[in-house]
N, C-alpha and C positions, 0 to 999 in steps of 0.2 A: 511783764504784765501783758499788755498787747490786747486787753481785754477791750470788747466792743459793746454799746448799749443794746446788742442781741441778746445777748447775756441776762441784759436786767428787764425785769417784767412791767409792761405799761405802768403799775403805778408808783412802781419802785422808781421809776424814771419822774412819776409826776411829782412826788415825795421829793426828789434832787431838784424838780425846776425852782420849786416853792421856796423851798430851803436856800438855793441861790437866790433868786428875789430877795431873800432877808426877811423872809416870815418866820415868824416867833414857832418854834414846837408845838403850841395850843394854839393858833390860827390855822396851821398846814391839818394839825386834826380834824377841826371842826369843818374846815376848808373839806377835806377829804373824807368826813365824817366816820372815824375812827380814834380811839384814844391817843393819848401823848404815849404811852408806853409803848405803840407799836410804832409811831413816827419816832422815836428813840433808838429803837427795835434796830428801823429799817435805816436811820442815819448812822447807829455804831455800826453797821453789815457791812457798807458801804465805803466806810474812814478803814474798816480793815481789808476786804476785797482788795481794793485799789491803794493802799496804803498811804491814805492822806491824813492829816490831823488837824485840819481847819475849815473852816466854811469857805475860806480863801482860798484853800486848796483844792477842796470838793470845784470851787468854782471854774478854778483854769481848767482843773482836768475835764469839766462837764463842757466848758468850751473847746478845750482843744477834740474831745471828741464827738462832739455836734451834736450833743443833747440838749443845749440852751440852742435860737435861733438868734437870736440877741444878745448881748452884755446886758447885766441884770443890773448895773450901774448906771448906764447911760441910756437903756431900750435902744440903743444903734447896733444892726449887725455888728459883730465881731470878729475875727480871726487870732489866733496868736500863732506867730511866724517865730 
């Protein structure tokens, strides 16, 4: 994998932060004002690129690769070591 968020384009990355936050697919739309079909779109892209299959997963990886600046659990920076 090794893949870095250079890779993913500004909103594709805003699309992950939302999504880790734990906003609903029809909040992260209207949020980002676009349909659910493309926050779908731009979540399945994302679960196959990096080969994750959960929002829990999307999540570590988004932490371990510094796209969250925060834990979207706790709002305190994060690290996983």
């Amino acid at each position: 994998m090794g893949r870095d968020m250079s890779l993913l384009p500004k909103r594709q990355l805003e699309t992950v932060r939302l999504f880790c936050e734990g906003l609903t697919k029809p909040k992260i739309a209207k949020k980002m004002n676009c349909s659910v079909h493309t926050v779908n779109f731009v979540i399945d892209k994302i679960y196959y690129q990096f080969d994750v299959h959960t929002r829990q997963e999307l999540t570590r990886l988004a932490l371990s690769k510094g796209w969250l600046d925060t834990c979207p659990c706790c709002h305190k920076n994060a690290s996983l070591e």
